[in-house]
C-alpha positions as CSV (number, residue, x, y, z in Angstrom):
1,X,34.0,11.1,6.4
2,X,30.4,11.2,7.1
3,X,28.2,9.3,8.9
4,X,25.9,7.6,7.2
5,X,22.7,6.0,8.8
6,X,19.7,3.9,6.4
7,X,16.7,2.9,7.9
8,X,13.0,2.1,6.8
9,X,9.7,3.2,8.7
10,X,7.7,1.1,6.9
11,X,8.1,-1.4,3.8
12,X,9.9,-4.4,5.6
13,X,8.3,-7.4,6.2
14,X,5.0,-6.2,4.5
15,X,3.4,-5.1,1.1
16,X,3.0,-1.4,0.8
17,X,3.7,1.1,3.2
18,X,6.9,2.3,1.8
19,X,8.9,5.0,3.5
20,X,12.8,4.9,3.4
21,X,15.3,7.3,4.8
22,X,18.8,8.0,4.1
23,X,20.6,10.1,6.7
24,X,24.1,12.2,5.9
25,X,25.4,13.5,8.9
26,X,22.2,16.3,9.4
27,X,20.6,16.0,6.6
28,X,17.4,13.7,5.8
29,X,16.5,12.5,2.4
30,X,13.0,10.3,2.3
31,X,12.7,7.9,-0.7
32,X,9.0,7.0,-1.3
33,X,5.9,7.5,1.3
34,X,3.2,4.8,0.6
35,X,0.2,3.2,2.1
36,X,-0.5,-0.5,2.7
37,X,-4.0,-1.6,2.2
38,X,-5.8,-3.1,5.7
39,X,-5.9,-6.8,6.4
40,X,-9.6,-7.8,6.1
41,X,-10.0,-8.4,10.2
42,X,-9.0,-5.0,10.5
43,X,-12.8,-3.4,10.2
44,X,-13.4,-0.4,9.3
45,X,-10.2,1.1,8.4
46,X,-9.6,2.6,4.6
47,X,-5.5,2.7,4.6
48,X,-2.7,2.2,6.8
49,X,-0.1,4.6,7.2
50,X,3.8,4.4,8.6
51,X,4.5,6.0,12.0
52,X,6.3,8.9,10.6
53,X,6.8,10.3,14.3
54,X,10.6,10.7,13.8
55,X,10.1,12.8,10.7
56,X,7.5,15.3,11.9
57,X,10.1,16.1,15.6
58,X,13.0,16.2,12.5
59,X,11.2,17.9,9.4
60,X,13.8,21.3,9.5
61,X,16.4,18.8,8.7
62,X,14.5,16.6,5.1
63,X,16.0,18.0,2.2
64,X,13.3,16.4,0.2
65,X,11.1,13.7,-0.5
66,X,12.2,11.4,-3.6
67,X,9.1,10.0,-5.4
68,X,10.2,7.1,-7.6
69,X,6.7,6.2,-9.0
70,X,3.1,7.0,-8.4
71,X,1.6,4.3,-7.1
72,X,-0.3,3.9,-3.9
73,X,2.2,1.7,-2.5
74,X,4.9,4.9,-3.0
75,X,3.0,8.2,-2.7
76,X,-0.3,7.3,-1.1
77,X,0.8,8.7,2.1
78,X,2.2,11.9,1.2
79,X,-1.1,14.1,1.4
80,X,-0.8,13.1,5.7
81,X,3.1,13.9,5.6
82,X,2.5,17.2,4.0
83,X,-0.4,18.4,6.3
84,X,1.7,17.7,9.3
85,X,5.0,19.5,8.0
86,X,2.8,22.3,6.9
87,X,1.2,22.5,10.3
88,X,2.9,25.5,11.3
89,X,3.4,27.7,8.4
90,X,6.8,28.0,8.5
91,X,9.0,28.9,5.3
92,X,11.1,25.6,5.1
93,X,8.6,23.3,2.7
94,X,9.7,19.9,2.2
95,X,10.3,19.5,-1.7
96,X,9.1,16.8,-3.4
97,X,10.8,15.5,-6.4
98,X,9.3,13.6,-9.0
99,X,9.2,12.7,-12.5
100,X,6.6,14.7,-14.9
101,X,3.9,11.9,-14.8
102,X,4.5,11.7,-11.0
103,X,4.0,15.5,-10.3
104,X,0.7,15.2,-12.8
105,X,-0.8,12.2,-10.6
106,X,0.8,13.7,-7.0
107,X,-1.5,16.7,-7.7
108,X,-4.3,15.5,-8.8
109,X,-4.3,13.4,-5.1
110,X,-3.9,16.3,-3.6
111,X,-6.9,17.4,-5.3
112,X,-8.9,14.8,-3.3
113,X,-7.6,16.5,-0.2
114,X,-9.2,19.4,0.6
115,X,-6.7,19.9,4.1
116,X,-4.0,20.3,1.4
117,X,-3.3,24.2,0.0
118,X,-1.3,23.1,-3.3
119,X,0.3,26.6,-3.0
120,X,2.2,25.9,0.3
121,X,3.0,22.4,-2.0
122,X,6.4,22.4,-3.4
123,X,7.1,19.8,-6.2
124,X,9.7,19.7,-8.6
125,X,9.0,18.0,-11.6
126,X,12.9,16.1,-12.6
127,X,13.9,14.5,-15.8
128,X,15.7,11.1,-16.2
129,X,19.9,11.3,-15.5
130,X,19.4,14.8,-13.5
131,X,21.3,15.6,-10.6
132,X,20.4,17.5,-7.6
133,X,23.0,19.2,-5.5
134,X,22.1,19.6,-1.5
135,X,26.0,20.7,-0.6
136,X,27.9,18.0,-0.2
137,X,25.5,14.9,-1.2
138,X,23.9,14.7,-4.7
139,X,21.0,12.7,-5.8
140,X,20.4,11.6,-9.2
141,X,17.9,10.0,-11.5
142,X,18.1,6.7,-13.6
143,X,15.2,5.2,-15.5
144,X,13.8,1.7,-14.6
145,X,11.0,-0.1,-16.5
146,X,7.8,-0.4,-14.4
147,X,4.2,-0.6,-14.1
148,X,3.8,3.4,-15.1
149,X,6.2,5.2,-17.6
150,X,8.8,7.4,-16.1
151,X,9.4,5.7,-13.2
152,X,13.0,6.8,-11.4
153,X,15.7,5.1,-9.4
154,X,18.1,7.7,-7.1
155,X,21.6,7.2,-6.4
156,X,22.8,9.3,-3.4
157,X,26.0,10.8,-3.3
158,X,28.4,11.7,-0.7
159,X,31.3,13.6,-1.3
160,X,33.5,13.8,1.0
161,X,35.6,16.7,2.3
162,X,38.8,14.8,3.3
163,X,41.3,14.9,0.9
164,X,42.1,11.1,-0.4
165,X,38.9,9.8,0.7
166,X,36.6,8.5,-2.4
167,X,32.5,9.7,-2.6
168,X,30.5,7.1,-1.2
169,X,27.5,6.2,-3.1
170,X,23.7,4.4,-2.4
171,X,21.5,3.3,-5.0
172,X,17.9,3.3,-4.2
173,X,16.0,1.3,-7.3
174,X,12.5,1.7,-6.9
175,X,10.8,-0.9,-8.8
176,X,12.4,-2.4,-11.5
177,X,12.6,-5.3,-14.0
178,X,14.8,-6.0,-17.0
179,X,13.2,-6.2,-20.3
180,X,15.5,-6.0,-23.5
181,X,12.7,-4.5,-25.8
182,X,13.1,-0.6,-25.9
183,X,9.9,0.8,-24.7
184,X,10.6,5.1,-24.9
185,X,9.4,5.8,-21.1
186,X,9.1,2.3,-20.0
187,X,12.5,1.5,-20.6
188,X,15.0,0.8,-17.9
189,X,18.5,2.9,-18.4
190,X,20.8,0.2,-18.1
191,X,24.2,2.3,-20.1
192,X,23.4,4.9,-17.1
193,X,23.6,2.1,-14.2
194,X,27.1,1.0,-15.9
195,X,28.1,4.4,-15.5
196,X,27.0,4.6,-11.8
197,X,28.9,1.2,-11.2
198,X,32.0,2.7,-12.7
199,X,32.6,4.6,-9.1
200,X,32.2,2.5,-5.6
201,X,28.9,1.7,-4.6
202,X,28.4,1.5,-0.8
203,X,24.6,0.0,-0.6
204,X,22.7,-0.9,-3.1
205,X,18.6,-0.9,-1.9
206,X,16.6,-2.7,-4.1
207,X,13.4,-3.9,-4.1
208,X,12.9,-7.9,-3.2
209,X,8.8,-8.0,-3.4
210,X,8.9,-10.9,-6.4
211,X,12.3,-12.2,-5.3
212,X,10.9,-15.9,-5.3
213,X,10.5,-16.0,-8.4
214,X,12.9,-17.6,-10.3
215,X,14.3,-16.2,-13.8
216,X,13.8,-13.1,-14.9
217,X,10.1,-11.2,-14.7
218,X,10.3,-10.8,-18.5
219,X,9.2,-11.6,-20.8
220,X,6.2,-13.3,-18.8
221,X,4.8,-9.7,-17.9
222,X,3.3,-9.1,-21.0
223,X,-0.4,-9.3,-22.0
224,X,-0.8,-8.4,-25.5
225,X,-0.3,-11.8,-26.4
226,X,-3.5,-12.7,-25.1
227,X,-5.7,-9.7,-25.4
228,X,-4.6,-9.3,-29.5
229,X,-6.9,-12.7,-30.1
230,X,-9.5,-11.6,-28.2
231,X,-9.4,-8.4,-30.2
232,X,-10.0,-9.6,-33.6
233,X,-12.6,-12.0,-32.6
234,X,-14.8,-10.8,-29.9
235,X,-18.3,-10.4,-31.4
236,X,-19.3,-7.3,-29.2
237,X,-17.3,-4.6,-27.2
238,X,-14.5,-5.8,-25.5
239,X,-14.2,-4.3,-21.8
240,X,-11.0,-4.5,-19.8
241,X,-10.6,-3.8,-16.2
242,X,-7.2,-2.9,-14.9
243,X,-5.7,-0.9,-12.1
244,X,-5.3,2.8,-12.9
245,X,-1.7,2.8,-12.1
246,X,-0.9,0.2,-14.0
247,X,-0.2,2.2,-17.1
248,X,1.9,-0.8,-18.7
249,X,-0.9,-2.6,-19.1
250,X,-2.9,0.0,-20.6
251,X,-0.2,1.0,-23.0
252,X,-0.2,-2.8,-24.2
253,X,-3.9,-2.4,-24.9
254,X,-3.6,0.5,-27.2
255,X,-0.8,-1.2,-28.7
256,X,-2.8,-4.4,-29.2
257,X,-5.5,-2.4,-30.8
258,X,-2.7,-0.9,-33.5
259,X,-1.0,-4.1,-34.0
260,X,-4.3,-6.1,-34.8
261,X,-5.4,-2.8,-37.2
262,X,-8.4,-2.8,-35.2
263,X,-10.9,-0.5,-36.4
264,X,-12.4,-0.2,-32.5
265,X,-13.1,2.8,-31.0
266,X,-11.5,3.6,-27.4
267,X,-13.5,4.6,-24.5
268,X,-11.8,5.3,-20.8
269,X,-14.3,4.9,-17.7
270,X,-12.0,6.6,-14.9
271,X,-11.1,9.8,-14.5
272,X,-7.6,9.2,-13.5
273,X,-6.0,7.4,-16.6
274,X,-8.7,9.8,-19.2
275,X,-6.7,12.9,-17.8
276,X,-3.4,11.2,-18.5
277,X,-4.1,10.3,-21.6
278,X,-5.4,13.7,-22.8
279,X,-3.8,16.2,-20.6
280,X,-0.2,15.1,-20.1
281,X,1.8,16.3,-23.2
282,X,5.4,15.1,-24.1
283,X,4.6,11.4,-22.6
284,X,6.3,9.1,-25.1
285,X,4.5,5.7,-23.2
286,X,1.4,5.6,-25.3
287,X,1.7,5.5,-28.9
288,X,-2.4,6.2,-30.3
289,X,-4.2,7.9,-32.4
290,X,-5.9,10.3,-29.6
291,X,-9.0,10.7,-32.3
292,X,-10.2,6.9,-31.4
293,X,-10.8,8.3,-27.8
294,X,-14.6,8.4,-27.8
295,X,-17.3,8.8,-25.1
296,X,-18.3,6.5,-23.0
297,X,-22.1,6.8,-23.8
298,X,-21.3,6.5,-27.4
299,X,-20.4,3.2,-26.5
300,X,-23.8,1.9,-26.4
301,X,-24.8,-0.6,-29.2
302,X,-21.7,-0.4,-31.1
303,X,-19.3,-3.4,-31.4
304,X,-16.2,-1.8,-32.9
305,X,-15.3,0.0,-29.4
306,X,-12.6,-0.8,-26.3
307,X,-13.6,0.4,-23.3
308,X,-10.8,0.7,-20.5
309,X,-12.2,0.5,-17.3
310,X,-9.9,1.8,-14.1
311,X,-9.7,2.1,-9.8
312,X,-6.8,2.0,-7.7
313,X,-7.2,-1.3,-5.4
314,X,-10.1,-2.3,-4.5
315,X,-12.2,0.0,-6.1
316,X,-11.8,-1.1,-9.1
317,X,-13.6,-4.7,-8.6
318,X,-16.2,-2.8,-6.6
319,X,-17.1,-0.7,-9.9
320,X,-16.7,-3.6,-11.8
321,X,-19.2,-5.6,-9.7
322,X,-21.6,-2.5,-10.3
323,X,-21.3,-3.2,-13.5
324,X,-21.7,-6.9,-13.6
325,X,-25.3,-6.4,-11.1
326,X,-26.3,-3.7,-13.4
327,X,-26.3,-1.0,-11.1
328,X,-24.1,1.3,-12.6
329,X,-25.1,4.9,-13.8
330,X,-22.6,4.6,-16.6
331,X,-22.0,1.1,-18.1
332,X,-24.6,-2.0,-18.6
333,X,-22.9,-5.2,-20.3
334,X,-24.9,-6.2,-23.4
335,X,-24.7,-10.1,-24.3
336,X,-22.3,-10.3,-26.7
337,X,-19.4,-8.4,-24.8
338,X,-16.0,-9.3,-23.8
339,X,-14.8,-9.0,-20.2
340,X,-11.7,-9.1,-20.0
341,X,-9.8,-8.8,-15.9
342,X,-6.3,-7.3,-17.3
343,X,-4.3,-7.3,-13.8
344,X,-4.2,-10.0,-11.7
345,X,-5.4,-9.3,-8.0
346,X,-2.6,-7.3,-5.3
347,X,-2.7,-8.8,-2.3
348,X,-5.5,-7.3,0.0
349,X,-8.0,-7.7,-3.2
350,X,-8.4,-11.6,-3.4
351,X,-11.4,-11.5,-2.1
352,X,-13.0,-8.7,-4.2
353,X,-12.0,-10.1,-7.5
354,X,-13.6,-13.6,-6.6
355,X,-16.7,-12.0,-5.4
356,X,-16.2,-10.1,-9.1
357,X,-15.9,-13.5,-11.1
358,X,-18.9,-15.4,-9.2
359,X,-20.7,-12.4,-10.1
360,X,-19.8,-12.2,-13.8
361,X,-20.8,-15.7,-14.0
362,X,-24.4,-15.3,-13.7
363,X,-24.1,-12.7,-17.2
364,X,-24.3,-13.6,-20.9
365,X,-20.9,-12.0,-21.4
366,X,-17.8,-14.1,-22.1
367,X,-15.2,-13.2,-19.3
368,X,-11.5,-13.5,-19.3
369,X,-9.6,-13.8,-16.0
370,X,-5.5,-12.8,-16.1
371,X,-4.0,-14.8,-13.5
372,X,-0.5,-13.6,-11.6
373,X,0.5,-17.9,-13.1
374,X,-0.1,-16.0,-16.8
375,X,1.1,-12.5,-16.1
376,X,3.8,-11.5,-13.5
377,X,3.6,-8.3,-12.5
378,X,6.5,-5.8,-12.9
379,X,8.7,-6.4,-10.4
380,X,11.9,-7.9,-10.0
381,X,12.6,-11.5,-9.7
382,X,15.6,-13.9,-8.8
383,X,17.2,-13.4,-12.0
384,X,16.8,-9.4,-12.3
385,X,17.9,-9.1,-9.2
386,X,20.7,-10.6,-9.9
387,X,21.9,-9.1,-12.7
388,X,21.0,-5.4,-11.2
389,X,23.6,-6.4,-8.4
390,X,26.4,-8.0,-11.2
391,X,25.7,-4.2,-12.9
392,X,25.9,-2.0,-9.9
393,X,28.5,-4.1,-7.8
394,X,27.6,-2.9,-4.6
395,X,29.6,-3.5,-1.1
396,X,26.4,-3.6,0.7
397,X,22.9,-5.0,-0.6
398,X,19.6,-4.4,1.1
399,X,16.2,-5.8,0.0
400,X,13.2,-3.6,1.1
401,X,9.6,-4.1,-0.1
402,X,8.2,-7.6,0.2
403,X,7.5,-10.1,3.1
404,X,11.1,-11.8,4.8
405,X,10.7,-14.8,2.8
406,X,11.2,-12.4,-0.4
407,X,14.5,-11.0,1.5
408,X,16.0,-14.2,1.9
409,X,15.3,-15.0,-1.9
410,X,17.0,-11.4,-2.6
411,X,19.6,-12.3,0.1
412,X,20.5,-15.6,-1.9
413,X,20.5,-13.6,-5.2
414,X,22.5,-11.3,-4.0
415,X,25.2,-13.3,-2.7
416,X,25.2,-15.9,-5.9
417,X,25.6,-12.5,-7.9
418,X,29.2,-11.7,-5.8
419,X,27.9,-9.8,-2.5
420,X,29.6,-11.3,0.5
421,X,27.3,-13.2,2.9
422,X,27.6,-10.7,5.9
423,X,27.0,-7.6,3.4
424,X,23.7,-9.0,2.9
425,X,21.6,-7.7,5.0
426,X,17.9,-8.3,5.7
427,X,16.5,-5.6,8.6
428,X,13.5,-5.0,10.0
429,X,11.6,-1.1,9.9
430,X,13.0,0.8,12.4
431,X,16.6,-0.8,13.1
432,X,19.1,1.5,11.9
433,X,22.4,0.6,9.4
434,X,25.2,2.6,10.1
435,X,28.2,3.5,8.0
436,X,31.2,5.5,8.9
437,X,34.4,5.9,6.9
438,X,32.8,3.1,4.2
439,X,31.8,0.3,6.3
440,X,29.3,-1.2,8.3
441,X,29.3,-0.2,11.8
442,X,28.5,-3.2,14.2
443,X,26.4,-1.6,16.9
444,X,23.2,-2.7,16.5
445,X,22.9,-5.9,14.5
446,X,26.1,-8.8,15.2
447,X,25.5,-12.3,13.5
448,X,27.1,-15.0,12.9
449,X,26.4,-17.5,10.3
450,X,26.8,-21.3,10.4
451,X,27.4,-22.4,7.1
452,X,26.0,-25.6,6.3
453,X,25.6,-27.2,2.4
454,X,23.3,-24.4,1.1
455,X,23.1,-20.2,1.3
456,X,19.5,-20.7,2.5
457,X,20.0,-23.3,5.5
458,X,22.3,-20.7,7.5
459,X,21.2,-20.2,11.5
460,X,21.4,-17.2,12.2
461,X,22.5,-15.9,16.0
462,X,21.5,-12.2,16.4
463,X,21.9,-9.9,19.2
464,X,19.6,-6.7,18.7
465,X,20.2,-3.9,21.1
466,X,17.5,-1.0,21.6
467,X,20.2,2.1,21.4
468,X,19.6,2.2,17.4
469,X,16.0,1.8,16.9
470,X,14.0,4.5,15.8
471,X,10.4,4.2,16.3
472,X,7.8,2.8,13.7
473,X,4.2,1.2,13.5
474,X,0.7,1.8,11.8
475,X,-1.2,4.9,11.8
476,X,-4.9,3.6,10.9
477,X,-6.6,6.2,8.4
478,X,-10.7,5.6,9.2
479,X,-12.1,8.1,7.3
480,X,-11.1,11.8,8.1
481,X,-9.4,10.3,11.1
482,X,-6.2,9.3,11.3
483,X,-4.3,7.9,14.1
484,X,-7.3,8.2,16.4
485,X,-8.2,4.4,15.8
486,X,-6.1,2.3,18.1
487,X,-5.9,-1.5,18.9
488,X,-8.6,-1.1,21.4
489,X,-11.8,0.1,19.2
490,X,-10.4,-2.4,16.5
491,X,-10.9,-5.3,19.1
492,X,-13.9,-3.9,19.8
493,X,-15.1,-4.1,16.5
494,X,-13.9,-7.8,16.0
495,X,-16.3,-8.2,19.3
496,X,-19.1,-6.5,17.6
497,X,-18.9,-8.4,14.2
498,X,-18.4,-11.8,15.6
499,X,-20.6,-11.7,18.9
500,X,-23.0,-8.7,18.5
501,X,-24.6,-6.2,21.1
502,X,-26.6,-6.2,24.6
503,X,-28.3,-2.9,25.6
504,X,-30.3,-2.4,28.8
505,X,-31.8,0.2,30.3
506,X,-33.3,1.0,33.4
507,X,-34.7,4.3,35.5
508,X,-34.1,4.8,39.1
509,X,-35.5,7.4,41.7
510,X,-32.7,9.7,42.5
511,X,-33.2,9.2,46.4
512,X,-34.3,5.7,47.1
513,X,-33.0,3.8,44.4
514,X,-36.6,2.3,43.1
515,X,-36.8,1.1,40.0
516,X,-39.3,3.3,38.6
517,X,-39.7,2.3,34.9
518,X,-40.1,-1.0,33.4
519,X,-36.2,-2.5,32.2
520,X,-35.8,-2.7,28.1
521,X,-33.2,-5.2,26.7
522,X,-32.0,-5.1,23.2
523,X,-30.4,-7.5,21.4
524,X,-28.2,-7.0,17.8
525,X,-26.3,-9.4,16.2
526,X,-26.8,-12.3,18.8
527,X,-30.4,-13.7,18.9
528,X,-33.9,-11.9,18.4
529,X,-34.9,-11.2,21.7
530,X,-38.0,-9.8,21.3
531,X,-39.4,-13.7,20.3
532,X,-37.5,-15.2,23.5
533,X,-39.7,-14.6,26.8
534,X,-37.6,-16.4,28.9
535,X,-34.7,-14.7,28.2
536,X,-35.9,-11.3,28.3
537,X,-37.4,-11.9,31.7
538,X,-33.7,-13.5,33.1
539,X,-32.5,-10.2,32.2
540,X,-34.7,-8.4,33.7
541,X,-34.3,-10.4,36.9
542,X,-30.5,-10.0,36.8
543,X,-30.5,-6.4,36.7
544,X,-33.5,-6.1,39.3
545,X,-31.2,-8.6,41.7
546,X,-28.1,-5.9,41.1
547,X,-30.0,-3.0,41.8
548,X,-31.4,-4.8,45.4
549,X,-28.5,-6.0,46.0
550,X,-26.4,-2.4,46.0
551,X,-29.5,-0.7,47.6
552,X,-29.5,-2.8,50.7
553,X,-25.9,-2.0,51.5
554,X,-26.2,1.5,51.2
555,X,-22.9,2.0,48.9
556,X,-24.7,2.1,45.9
557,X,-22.7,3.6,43.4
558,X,-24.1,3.9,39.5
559,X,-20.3,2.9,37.9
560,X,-20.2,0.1,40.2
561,X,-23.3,-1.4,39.7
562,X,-23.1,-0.9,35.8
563,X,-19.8,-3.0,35.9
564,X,-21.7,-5.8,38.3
565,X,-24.8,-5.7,35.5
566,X,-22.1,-6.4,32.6
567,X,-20.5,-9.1,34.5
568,X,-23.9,-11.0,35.5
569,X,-25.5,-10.5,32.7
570,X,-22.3,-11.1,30.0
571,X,-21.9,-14.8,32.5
572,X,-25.8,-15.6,31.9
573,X,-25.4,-14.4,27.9
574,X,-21.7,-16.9,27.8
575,X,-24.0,-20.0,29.3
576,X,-27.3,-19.3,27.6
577,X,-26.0,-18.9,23.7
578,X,-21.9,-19.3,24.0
579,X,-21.6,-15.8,22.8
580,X,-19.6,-12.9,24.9
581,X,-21.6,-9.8,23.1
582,X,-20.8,-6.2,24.0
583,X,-22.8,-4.8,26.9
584,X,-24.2,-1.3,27.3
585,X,-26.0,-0.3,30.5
586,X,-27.7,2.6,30.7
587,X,-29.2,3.5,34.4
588,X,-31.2,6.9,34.5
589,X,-31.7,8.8,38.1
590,X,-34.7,11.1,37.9
């Protein structure tokens, strides 16, 4: 039988950064390749990237990379995959597979990415229940209800050559939730998933991000509820800000406006969502009348009108906070408007949308603020998680995407739903599972588990061994750069911000060593020199004192006294203001 190996290079223990990979004997299959958004104390950074290391010294052997939505969080970091397996021009292309709305959105990234040639690109656009041969392992589609319409789940199957020897079978969700009302593309394909569980499912990967929530995600997802009031009464325009990818929501605003038989007008202010909604045909998600699409300066002075503002992340309470300032080119609020914040903050963004509110505040308009209490966001909880492991019956179960606290809510789940307590597994990125002939091979990870009253008070005792570890980590994107900003210039950043900068500078003769100019100091970010004498003129004795001091012995070397200024004068900058700034010295031999 084959040999199966399932490991994740980002995505565990984390929000965002997705990247999972399913390995069949040779042959590589990638499921998602996402971003995570930077921790505020990491400055200066735009996006963080997995270490995809192993897949660039690998690439002749990925059959493909299976998108199963496009969201940051799941494509974001497929323009840096590409340019690196399209480095050298050579005929094997990685496909990409991905639903219709996914290839739409995937291209128009690319767009944004002028290192990317779309023609040495190849994705193929793949319906819902269709099946992709590569030999003996098959992948296959299944619909699950998300934030975007469209979205896919993959089941992998191996067939095996031996005679008497059953196909073995993993089930990659995506994300997912469970709602009973039929939504056309939004609608999870549950008869399908029976259909998969009808043959033996060896892992079942599923998604664990919202797993401490308990009951089921719906119906307390849903938003129409609040913005239909808000519809028929608001005395102006109404405005509502939501994430770009977050098509769910927007499809619950244009149903909103149907259901109330508004007569409002709809304007979109973001490029990203105005294309979807006029240039991708055959998308059964939104239900409008496409004539109520007006412009966005026609907006101006009329009350009858929704306007939709979108960003992806941050970006969108930055352009909201334009707006609320009036400093943007394309939007002002007028007094009687309706704000309305549609998505509740992602992690990473708590700050942005706070700074957004306090801003708000000081306007005429009336603001409504969606909290993640009012709204959950659509992703599987407790109870979904659950019932996707009663439908799929898997042997294995393993949550990915979310922080450990999340896995050992999915763990619990999973085992209360009929998975036995050493099939569910909770890994780290990097640490490899490994099946052969249909089970779980115990050369990486052994545990043992002390029961005590509940699932969640076990102890667990694990040996981890570095044989089956494949190598993982962040690639910081800083701009055009990416990978070139390490742990070092990060520190010295956080050294920057929080203590600021010396400079000095000084000339010398070339031959005797006199100090032939007079010595400038310079001061950012720690106190205004140019008001403190005393200070200035300690300084200036300090580096006068190193210079004498290197010129009598007659070693005087420039690097070594550079590194005796820094030390003297960072020890006179610690006692005088408590401060341990960065120091630059600059010594000039004429």
């Amino acid at each position: 039988m084959a040999k199966i190996k399932v490991f994740a290079l980002g995505g565990l223990d984390e929000r965002g950064k997705n990247l999972y990979v399913v390995e069949v004997n040779e042959k590589i299959f990638l499921f998602d390749a996402g971003i995570r958004l930077p921790e505020r104390e990491i400055l200066g950074i735009d996006i963080i990237i997995p270490d995809y290391t192993y897949l660039k010294e690998n690439k002749q052997r990925i059959q493909g990379i299976f998108i199963s939505k496009p969201s940051d969080d799941t494509f974001g970091a497929l323009p840096y995959l590409l340019k690196d397996f399209n480095k050298d021009k050579s005929n094997h292309k990685v496909p990409i597979f991905a639903s219709k709305l996914t290839d739409f959105m995937i291209r128009q990234k690319l767009e944004r990415f002028r290192f990317i040639n779309q023609n040495e690109i190849s994705i193929k656009s793949i319906q819902p229940n269709e099946k992709m041969n590569f030999g003996n392992v098959s992948v296959e589609t299944f619909k699950t209800t998300t934030s975007i319409p469209g979205s896919l789940g993959f089941v992998l199957t191996v067939n095996n050559e031996e005679k008497n020897q059953s196909a073995e079978r993993i089930v990659y969700t995506g994300d997912y939730i469970f709602d009973g009302e039929y939504r056309n593309d939004f609608a999870t394909d549950i008869p399908h998933l029976a259909s998969v569980a009808k043959n033996d499912v060896l892992l079942l990967i599923s998604e664990a991000s919202c797993a401490v929530r308990k009951n089921f995600t719906a119906p307390n997802h849903k938003i129409q509820k609040i913005i239909e009031p808000v519809l028929k009464e608001a005395p102006g325009r109404v405005i509502l800000a939501c994430y770009d990818q977050d098509l769910y929501r927007v499809n619950e605003i244009l149903n909103a406006i149907q259901e109330t038989d508004s007569k409002r007008k709809i304007a979109v202010y973001g490029v990203t969502l105005y294309d979807i909604l006029l240039k991708v045909n055959d998308l059964n998600a939104f239900n409008f009348n496409k004539s109520l699409l007006i412009n966005l300066a026609q907006t101006v002075g009329i009350k009858d009108t929704v306007i939709i503002v979108t960003g992806s992340g941050e970006r969108l309470f930055l352009k909201m906070n334009k707006i609320a300032v009036g400093n943007d080119d394309y939007l002002k609020l007028e007094p009687q408007d309706t704000v309305i914040l549609a998505t509740p903050p992602i992690p990473g963004n708590e700050l942005a949308h706070a700074s957004l509110l306090d801003e708000l505040a000081r306007t005429d308009v009336k603001v409504i603020s969606i909290s993640e209490k009012q709204v959950w966001s659509l992703n599987a909880s407790y109870e979904d998680i659950k019932l996707m492991v009663n439908i799929i019956q898997p042997k294995y179960f393993l949550p990915v995407k979310g922080l450990y606290k999340d896995f050992v809510a999915a763990q619990q789940a999973a085992i209360s739903a009929g998975v036995l307590d050493n099939n569910a597994l909770i890994h780290d990125n990097g640490e490899v599972i490994t099946f052969e002939n249909g089970k779980l091979v115990d050369n990486f990870v052994k545990a043992t588990f002390n029961r005590t009253s509940s699932i969640g008070d076990r102890n667990f005792n694990t040996i981890k061994s570095t044989e089956n570890l494949i190598k993982t980590g962040d690639v910081y994107v800083d701009g055009i750069g990416v990978g070139d900003i390490g742990a070092i210039v990060i520190n010295e950043r956080k050294q920057l911000q929080r203590d600021g900068v010396l400079i000095t500078g000084v000339t010398i003769d070339r031959k005797t060593k006199e100090i032939i100019s007079l010595i400038d100091a310079q001061m950012r970010g720690v106190i205004y020199l140019t008001n403190n004498e005393g200070m200035l003129k300690s300084i200036q004795k300090i580096i006068i004192n190193v210079i004498e001091k290197y010129k009598a012995s007659n070693t005087f070397s420039i690097n070594e006294v550079k590194n005796k200024m820094r030390n003297d004068l960072q020890d006179y900058i610690k006692k005088e203001t408590g401060k341990l700034p960065m120091i630059l010295t600059v010594i000039n031999e004429i």
